[in-house]
N, C-alpha and C positions, 0 to 999 in steps of 0.2 A: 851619210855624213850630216851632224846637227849644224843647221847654219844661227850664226847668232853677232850680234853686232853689236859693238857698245862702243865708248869712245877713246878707250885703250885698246883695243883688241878686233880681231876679226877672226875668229878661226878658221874661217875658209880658205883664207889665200897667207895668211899669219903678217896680213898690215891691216891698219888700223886708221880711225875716222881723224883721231888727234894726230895720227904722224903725217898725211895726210894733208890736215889745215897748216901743221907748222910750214912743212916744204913747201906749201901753196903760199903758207906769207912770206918765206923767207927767199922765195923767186921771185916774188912779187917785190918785194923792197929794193933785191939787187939790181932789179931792171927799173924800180924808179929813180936808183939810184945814178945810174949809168945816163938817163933819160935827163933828169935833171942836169948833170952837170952839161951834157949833151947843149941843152936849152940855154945855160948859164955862158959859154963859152957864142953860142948864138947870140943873145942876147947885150951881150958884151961887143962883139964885132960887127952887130947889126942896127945898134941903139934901137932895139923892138922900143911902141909903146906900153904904157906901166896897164891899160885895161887887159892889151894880150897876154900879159905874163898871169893875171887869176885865169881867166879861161885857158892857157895852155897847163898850168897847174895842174888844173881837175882834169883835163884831157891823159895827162901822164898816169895820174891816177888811176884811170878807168883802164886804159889802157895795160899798166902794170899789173891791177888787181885782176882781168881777164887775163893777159899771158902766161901770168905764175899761178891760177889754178889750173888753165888749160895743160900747162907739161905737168901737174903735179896730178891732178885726176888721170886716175889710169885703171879704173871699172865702176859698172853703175850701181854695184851698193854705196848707198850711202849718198850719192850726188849732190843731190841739195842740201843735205847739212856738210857736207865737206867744200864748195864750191860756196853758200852765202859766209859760213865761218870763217875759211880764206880769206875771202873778201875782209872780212867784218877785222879778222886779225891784222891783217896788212894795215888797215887805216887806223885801224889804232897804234900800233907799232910806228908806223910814218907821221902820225900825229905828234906823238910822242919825242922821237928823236927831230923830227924839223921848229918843231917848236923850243927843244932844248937849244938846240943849233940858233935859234930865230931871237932865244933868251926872253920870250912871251906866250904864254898859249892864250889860244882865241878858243873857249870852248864852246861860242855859238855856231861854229861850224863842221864840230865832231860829231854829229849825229847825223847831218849831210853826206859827210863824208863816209861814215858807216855805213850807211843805208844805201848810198850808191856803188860800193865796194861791193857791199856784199851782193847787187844786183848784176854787177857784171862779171864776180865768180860765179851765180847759181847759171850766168846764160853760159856761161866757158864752161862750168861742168856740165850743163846738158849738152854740150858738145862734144865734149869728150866722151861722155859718158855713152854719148850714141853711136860714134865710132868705132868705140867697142865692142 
């Protein structure tokens, strides 16, 4: 059997690097979504301080961008481009809609935020990936 990999396609197991990243952003986003309100509902009953709420932000984040590649990777072709794109999609995608929602984007912190994303899909899919 020819094994071969691109980023529509797998012929091996018949999924793919792109379906892959989507499902890893889009678990990613549900649970920052769930996260977030989680914090806001906190945040609200707790009267947190305003420095806690950036550092819990990017915690969610990280947290998010790790869990939705960890259940979305599920074998070790491909790992690291599926597990940093994940990542890298998720923050863009949540960049995107919170700053719609926020009616300002701040793009000095999108690159930040990429880069961190997509640092803790490639360690969630080498964990997944090893598991396997």
């Amino acid at each position: 059997m020819e094994k071969t990999t691109s980023l529509s396609t797998n012929t091996v197991n018949g999924g793919g690097i792109l379906r892959t990243v989507i499902k890893s952003a889009i678990l990613s986003f549900i649970l920052s979504l769930v996260f977030v309100l989680i914090f806001a509902l906190i945040v609200k009953l707790a009267n947190v301080d305003g420095t806690a709420v950036g550092i819990v932000n990017q915690a969610i984040k990280i947290v998010s961008a790790f869990l939705g590649v960890l259940f979305a990777v599920n074998e070790r072709n491909g790992w690291f481009l599926k597990g940093a794109l994940g990542g890298a999609l998720f923050a863009f995608v949540a960049f995107l809609t919170f700053s719609l929602i926020g009616g300002s984007f701040n793009w000095g912190g999108l690159l930040f935020d990429v880069l961190l994303c997509a640092a803790a899909g490639i360690v969630a899919a080498l964990l997944a990936a090893g598991k396997k």
